[in-house]
SEVO-59459 format. One record per residue (C-alpha): residue number from 1; residue in three letters; y, x, z. Coordinates in steps of 0.2 Angstrom, whole numbers, plus 2048, in hexadecimal, padded with zeros to 3 digits. Layout:
// SEVO-59459
NODE   k   r north east  up
NODE NUM ALA     Y    X   Z
...
// end
This chain:
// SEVO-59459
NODE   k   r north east  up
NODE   1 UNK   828  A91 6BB
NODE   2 UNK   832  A84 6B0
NODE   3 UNK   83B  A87 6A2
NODE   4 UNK   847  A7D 697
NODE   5 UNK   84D  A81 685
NODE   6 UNK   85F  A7E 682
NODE   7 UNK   866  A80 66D
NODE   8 UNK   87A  A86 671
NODE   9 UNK   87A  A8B 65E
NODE  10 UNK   870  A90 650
NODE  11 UNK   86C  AA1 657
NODE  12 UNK   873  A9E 668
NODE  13 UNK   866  A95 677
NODE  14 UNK   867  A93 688
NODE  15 UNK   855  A94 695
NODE  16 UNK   855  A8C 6A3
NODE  17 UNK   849  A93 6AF
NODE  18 UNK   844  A8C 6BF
NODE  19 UNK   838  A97 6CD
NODE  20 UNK   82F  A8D 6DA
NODE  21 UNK   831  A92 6ED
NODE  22 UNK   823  A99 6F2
NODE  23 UNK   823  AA7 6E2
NODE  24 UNK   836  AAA 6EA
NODE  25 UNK   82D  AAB 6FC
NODE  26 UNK   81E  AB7 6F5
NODE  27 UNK   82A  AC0 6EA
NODE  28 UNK   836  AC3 6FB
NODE  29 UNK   826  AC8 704
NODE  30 UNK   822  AD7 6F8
NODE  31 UNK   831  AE0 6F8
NODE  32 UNK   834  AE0 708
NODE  33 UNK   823  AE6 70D
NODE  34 UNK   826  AF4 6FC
NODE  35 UNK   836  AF7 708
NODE  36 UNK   82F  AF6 717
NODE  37 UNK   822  B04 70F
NODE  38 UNK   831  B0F 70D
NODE  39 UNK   83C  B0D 719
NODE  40 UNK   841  B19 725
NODE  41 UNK   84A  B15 734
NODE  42 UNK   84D  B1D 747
NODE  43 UNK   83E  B1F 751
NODE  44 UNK   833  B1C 746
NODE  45 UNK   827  B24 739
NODE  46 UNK   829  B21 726
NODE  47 UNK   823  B0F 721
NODE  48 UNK   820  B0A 733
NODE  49 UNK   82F  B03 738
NODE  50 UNK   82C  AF0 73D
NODE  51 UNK   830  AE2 72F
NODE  52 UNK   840  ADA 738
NODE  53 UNK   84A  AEA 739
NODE  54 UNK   847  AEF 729
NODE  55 UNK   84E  ADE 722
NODE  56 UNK   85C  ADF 72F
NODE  57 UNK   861  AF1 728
NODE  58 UNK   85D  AED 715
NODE  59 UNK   85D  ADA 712
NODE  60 UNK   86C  ADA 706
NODE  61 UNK   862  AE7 6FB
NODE  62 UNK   852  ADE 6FD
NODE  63 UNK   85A  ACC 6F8
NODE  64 UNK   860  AD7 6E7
NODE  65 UNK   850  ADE 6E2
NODE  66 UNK   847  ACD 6E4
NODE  67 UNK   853  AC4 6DA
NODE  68 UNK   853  AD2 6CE
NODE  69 UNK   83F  AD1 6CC
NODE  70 UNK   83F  ABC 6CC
NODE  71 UNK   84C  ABC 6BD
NODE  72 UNK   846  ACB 6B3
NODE  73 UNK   834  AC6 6B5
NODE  74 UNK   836  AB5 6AF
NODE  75 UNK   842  AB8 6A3
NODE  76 UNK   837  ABF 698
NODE  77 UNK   82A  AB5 69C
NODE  78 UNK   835  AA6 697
NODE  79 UNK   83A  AAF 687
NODE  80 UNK   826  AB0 683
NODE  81 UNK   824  A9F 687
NODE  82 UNK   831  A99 67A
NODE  83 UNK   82D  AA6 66E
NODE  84 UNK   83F  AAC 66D
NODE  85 UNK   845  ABA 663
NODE  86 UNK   853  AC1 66C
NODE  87 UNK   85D  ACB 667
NODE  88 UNK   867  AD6 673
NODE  89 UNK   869  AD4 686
NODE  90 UNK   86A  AC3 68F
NODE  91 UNK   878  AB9 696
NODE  92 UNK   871  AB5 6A7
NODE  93 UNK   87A  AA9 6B2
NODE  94 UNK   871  AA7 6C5
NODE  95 UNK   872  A94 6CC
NODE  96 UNK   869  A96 6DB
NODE  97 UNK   860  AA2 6E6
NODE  98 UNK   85A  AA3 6F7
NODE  99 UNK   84B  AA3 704
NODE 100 UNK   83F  A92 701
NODE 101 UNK   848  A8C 6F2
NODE 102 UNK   846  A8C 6E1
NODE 103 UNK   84F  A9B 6D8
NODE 104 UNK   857  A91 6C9
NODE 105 UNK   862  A9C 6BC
NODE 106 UNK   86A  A9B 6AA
NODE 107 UNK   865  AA7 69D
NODE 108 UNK   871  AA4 68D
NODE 109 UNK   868  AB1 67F
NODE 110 UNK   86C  AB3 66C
NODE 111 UNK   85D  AB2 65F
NODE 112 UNK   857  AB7 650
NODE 113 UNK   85C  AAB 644
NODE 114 UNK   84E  AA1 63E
NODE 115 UNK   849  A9E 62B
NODE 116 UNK   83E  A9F 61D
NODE 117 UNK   83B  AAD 611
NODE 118 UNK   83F  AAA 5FF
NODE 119 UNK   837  AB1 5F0
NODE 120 UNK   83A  AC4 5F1
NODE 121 UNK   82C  AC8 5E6
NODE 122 UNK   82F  ACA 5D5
NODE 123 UNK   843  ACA 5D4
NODE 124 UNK   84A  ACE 5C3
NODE 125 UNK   856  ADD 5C1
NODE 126 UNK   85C  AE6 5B4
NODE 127 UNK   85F  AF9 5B4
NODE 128 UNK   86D  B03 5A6
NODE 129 UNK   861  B0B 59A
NODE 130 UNK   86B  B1B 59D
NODE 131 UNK   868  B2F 597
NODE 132 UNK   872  B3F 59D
NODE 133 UNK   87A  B42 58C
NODE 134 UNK   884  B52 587
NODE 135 UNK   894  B4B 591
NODE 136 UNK   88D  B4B 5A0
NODE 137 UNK   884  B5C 59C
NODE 138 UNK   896  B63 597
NODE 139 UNK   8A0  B5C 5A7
NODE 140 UNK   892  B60 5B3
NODE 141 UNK   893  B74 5AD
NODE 142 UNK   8A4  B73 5AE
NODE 143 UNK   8A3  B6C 5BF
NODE 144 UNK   89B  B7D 5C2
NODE 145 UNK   8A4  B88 5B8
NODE 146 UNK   8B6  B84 5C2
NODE 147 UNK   8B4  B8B 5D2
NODE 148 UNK   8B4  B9A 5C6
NODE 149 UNK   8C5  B99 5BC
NODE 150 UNK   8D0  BA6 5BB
NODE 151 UNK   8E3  BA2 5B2
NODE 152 UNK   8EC  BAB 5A5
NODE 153 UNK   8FF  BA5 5A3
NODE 154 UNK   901  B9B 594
NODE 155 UNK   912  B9B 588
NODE 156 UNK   911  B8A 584
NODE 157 UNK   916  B79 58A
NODE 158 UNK   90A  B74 59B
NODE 159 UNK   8FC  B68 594
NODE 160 UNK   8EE  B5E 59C
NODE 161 UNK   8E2  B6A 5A7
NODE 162 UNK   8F0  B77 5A8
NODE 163 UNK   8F8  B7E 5BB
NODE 164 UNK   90A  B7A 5BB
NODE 165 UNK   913  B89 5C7
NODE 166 UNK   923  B80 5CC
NODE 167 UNK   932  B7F 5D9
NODE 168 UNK   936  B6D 5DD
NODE 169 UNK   945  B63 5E7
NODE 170 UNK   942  B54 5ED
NODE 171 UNK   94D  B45 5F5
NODE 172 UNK   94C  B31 5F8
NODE 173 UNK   95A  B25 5F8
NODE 174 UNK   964  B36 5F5
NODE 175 UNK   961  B3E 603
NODE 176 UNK   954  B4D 605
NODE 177 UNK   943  B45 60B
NODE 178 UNK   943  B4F 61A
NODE 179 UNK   952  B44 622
NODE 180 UNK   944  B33 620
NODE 181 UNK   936  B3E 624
NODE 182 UNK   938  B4D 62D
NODE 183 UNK   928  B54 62C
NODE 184 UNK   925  B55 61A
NODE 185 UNK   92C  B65 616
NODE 186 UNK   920  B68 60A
NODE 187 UNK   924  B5A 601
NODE 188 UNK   938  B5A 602
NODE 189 UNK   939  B6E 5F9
NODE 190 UNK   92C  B7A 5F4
NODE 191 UNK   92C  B8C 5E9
NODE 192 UNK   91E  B93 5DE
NODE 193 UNK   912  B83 5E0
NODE 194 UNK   905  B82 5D6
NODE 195 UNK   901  B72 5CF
NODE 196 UNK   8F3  B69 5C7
NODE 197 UNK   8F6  B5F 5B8
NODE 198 UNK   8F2  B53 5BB
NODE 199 UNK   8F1  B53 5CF
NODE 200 UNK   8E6  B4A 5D9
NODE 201 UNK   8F0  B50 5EA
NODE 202 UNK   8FF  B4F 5E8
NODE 203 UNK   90D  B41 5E5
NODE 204 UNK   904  B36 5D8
NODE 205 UNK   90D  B36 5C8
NODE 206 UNK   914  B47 5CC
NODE 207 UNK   90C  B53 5C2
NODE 208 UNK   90B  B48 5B3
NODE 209 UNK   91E  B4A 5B0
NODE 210 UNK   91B  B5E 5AF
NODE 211 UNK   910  B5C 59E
NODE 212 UNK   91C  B61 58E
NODE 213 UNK   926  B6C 59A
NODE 214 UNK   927  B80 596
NODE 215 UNK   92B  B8D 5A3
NODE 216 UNK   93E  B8E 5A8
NODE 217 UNK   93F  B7C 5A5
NODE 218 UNK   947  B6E 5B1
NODE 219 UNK   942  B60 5B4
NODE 220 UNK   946  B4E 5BD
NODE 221 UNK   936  B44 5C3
NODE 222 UNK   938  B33 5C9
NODE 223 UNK   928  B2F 5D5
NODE 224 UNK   920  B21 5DF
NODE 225 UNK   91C  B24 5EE
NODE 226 UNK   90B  B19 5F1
NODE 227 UNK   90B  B08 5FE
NODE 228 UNK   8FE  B13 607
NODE 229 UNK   907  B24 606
NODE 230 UNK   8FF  B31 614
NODE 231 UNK   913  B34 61A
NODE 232 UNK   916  B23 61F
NODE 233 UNK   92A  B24 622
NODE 234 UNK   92A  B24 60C
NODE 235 UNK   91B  B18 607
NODE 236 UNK   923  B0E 5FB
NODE 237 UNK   931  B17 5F7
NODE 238 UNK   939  B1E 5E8
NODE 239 UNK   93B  B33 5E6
NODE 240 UNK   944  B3E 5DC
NODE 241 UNK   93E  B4E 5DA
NODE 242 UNK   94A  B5D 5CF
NODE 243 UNK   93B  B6A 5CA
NODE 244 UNK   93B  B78 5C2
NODE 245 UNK   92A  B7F 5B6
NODE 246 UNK   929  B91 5BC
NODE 247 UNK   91A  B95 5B0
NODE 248 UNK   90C  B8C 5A9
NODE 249 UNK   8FC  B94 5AD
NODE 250 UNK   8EC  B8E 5A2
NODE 251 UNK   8DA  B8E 5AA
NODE 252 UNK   8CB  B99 5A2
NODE 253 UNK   8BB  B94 5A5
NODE 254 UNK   8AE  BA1 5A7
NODE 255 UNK   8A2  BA1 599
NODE 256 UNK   891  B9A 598
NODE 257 UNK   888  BA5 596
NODE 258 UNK   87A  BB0 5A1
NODE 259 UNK   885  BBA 5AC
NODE 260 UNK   88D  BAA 5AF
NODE 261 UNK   87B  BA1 5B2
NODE 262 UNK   875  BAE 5C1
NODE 263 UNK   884  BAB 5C9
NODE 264 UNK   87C  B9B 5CD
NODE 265 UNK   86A  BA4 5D1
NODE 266 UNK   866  B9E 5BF
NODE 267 UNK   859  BA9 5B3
NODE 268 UNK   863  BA4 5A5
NODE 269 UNK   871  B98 59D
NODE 270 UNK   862  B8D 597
NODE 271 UNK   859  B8E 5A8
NODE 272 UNK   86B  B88 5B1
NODE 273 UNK   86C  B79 5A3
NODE 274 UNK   85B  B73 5A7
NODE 275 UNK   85D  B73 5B7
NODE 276 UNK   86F  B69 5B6
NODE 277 UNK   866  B5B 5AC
NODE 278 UNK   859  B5B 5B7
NODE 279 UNK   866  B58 5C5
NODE 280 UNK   86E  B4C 5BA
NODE 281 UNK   860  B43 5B6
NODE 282 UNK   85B  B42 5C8
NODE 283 UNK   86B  B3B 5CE
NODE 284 UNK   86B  B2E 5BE
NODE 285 UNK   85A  B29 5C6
NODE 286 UNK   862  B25 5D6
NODE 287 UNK   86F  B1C 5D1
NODE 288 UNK   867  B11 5C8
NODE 289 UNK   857  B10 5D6
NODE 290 UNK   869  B0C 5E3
NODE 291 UNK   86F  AFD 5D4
NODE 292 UNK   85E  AF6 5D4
NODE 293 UNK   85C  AF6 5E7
NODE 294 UNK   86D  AEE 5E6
NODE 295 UNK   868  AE1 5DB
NODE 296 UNK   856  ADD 5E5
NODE 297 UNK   863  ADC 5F5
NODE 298 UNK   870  ACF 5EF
NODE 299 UNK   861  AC6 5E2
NODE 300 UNK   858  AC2 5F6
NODE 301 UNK   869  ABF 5FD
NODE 302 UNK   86E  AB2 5F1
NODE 303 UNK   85D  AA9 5F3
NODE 304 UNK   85D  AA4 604
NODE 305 UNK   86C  AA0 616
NODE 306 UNK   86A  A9F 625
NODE 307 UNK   877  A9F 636
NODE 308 UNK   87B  AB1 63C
NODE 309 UNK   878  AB6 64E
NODE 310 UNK   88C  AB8 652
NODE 311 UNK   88C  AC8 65F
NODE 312 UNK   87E  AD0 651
NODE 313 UNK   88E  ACD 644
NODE 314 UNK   89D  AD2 64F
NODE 315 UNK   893  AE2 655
NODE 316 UNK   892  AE8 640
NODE 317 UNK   8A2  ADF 63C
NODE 318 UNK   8A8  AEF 648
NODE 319 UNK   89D  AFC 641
NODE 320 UNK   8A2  AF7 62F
NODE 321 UNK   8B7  AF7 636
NODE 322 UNK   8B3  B09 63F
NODE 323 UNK   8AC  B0D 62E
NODE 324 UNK   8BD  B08 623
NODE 325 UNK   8CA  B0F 62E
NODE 326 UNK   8BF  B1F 62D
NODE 327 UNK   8BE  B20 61C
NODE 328 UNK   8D0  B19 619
NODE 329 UNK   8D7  B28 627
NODE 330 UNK   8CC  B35 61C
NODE 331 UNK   8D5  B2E 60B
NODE 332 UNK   8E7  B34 614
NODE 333 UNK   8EC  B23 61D
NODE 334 UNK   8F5  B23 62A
NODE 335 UNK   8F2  B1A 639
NODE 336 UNK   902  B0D 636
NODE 337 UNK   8FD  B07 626
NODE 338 UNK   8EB  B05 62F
NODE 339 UNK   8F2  AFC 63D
NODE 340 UNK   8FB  AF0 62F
NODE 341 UNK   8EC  AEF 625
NODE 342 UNK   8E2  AE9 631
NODE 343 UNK   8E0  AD7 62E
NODE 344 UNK   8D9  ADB 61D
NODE 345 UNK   8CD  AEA 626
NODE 346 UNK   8C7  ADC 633
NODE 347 UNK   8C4  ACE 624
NODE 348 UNK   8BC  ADA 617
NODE 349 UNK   8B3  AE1 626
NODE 350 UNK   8AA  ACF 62C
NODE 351 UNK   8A6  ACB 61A
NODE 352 UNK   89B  ADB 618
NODE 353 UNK   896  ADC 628
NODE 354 UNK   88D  AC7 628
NODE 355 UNK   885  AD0 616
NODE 356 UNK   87C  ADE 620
NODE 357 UNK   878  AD4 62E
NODE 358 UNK   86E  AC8 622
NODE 359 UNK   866  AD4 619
NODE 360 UNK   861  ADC 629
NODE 361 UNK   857  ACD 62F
NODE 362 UNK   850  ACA 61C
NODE 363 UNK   84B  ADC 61C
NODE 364 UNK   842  ADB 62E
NODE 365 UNK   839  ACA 629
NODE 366 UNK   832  AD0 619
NODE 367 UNK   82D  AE0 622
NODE 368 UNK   823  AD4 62C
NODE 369 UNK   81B  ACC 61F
NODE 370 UNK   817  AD9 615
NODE 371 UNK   811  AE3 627
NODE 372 UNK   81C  AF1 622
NODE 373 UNK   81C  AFC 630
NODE 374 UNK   824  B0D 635
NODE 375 UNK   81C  B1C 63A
NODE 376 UNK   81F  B2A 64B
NODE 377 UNK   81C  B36 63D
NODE 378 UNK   828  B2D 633
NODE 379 UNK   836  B2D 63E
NODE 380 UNK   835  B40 641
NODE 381 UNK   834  B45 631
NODE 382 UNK   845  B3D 62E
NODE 383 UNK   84A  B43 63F
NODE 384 UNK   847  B56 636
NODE 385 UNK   84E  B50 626
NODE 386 UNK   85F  B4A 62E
NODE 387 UNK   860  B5A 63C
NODE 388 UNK   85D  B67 62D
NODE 389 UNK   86C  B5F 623
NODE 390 UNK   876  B60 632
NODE 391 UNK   86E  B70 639
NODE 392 UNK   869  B6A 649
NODE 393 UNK   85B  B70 652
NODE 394 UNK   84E  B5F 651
NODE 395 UNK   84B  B5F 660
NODE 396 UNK   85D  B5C 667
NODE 397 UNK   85E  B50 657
NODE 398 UNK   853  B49 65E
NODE 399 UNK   85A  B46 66F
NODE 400 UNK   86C  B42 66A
NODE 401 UNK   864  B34 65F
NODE 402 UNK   85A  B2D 670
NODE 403 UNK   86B  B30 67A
NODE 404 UNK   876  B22 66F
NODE 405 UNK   866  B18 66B
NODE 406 UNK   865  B21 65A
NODE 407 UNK   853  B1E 657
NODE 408 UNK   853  B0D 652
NODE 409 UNK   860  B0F 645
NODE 410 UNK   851  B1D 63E
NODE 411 UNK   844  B10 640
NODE 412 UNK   851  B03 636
NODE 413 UNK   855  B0E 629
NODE 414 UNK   843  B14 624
NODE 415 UNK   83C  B01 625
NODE 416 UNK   84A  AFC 61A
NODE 417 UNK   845  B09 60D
NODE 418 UNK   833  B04 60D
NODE 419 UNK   837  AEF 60B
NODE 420 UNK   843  AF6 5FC
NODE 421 UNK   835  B02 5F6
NODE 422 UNK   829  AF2 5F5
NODE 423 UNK   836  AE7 5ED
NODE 424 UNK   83A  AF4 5E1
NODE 425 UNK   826  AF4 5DC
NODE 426 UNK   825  AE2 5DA
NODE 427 UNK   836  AE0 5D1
NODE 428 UNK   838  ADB 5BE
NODE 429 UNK   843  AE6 5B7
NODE 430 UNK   84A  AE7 5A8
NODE 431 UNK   853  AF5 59E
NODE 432 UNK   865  AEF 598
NODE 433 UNK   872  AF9 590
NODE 434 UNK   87F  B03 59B
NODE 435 UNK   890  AFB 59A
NODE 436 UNK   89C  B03 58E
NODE 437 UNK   8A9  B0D 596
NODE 438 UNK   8B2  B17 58C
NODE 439 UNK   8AE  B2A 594
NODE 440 UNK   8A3  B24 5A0
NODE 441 UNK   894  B31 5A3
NODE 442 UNK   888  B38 5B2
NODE 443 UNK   892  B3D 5C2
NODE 444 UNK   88F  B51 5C2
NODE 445 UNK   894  B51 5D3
// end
């Protein structure tokens, strides 16, 4: 067999690969007597029928499976020869094939690319030198004390925190805003609504007019209705809406106090508070463990190029585009302003998806170095892990994983985890103050 080694690009080549005669001839020998073996023709038993009739009767197949065998055999034989790492399938491109001739074929193949490791041990980081303070202990109770509010109807003016029940009117360009959009009868003319102040679902701006208004009182708010409003046929456009505050309601928070505290399955209001800042604390940690890793990531990015395998960039820059309309469909976008927006999804898409592909291929090689390797036992425990959150049996986990290749994504995800663990250990960090943002505390969520 001879093989030539062509360089199309930096992570594209092309083997040529050449299979004397008589390893065709032998190879055409073989099958047909594996054939022959099998065969089962008229008037005769199983495997006896002679030679020329079973190649009259299966030639065509046999010339397949021969030329099958020749390629795939010495395909990767070539591909050991050269030491290539390739990635994905081959590009093969037959030349020429036939009895007593040379098989001669094309495999065009893409690679891993090829470069060296920079310094990854060691890296300098710095991680905010923050405590869960009594903010955060205040917000994250009241986080849990919400779902509990009751309301008591105020006589006052409606202030920040308070539900607004109104009746509102709403038009565009003087018309009612069912005439531009007719299916936004909730947001042409509604009764008894109760509003937020402020609202986080509702026409931005909106309830913000409400505060310093008193029950019985009318009012006119002017609103902007966002470039990326959910009802496409008004994104963009200016509203007017004539409301009416039908009564302010004020929330009440349940106490804190014991009763309060079992409702959680608490012994007692201290019990329930350690346990927050323990939840606190342990979410503090992994936000700063996710900065770090962050850090380690683009600290080992900056230090080192290469060229990028392009099918390995297009087949992320998809997964990362699939991944923004998703997220962009849940925040209430409609499918027009996707379809306008796509340009910049595609662009911002390619950017970060040539990002993970390099960090992919730095991971992998330092796992290599290092020998980091991933366990059977491994894998299924985080089969278990990912099947009880999505209550799934394990075992059908398991297979739904194998079905769509699944497994290797498993395999990625826990070897990424382990070169990050081992970066993490050797890193240089350094404890720097928390910017200073006015307000800014532990996420109770």
């Amino acid at each position: 067999m001879n093989v030539t080694l062509e360089h199309l690009a930096p992570c594209k080549k092309l083997l040529r690969v050449e299979i004397e005669p008589k390893q065709v001839d032998d190879t055409f020998e073989s099958i047909t007597r594996d054939f022959q073996r099998q065969a089962s023709l008229p008037g005769f038993r199983p495997g006896k029928a002679p030679k020329e009739m079973v190649v009259r009767k299966y030639g065509k197949d046999i010339e397949d499976e021969v030329k099958r065998k020749l390629i795939s055999d010495s395909y990767k034989k070539a591909v050991e020869e050269q030491k290539l790492d390739v990635l994905g399938y081959p590009d093969i491109e037959e030349i020429q094939f036939n009895r007593g001739q040379p098989l001669q074929f094309a495999a065009t193949v893409e690679t891993a690319p090829e470069f060296e490791l920079p310094e990854y041990k060691g890296l300098q980081v710095q991680r905010e030198a923050q405590v869960v303070t009594e903010e955060d202990m205040n917000r994250a109770l009241d986080a849990l004390r919400e779902p509990q509010v009751s309301f008591k109807t105020a006589d006052r003016p409606v202030q920040q925190g308070d539900i607004a029940v109104v009746n509102y009117k709403g038009s565009v360009e003087g018309k009612p805003i069912t005439e531009i959009a007719p299916t936004a009868q909730g947001l042409t003319e509604k009764q008894g609504v109760w509003m937020d102040v402020p609202s986080k679902s509702f026409i931005p701006g909106f309830a913000e007019e409400l505060g310093g208004a008193g029950a019985g009182e009318k009012k006119t708010v002017n609103v902007d209705f966002p470039a990326d409003f959910v009802t496409p046929q008004l994104a963009g456009k200016k509203g007017v809406y004539e409301v009416e505050i039908v009564e302010v309601k004020e929330k009440v928070l349940p106490a804190l106090d014991d009763v309060f505290a079992k409702s959680y399955g608490a012994e007692s209001i201290e019990k329930l508070k350690e346990g927050v800042k323990r939840d606190l604390e342990n979410e503090l940690s992994y936000k700063q463990n996710r900065n770090i890793r962050n850090q380690l990531i683009r600290s080992v990015l900056g230090r080192v190029n290469f060229d990028l395998p392009e099918t390995a960039v297009a087949r992320e820059t998809k997964n990362v585009v699939y991944d923004l309309v998703q997220e962009n469909a849940k925040r209430g976008v409609s499918r027009e302003m996707i379809e306008k927006q796509k340009d910049q999804i595609y662009n911002a898409a390619s950017a970060g998806a040539k990002d993970r592909v390099k960090v992919a291929f730095l991971l992998q090689k330092i796992a290599e170095k290092e020998d980091i390797k991933v366990s059977q036992q491994e894998i299924a425990q985080r089969i278990n892990h990912l099947a009880g959150l999505y209550q799934i049996p394990p075992e059908k986990f398991a297979k739904d994983l194998q079905k769509r290749n699944g497994l290797i994504e498993i395999y990625d995800q826990i070897m990424n985890e382990k070169v990050l663990d081992m970066l993490q250990q050797h890193a240089k960090i350094e404890d720097a103050a928390p910017p200073a943002t006015p307000g800014e505390g532990v996420n109770p969520s």
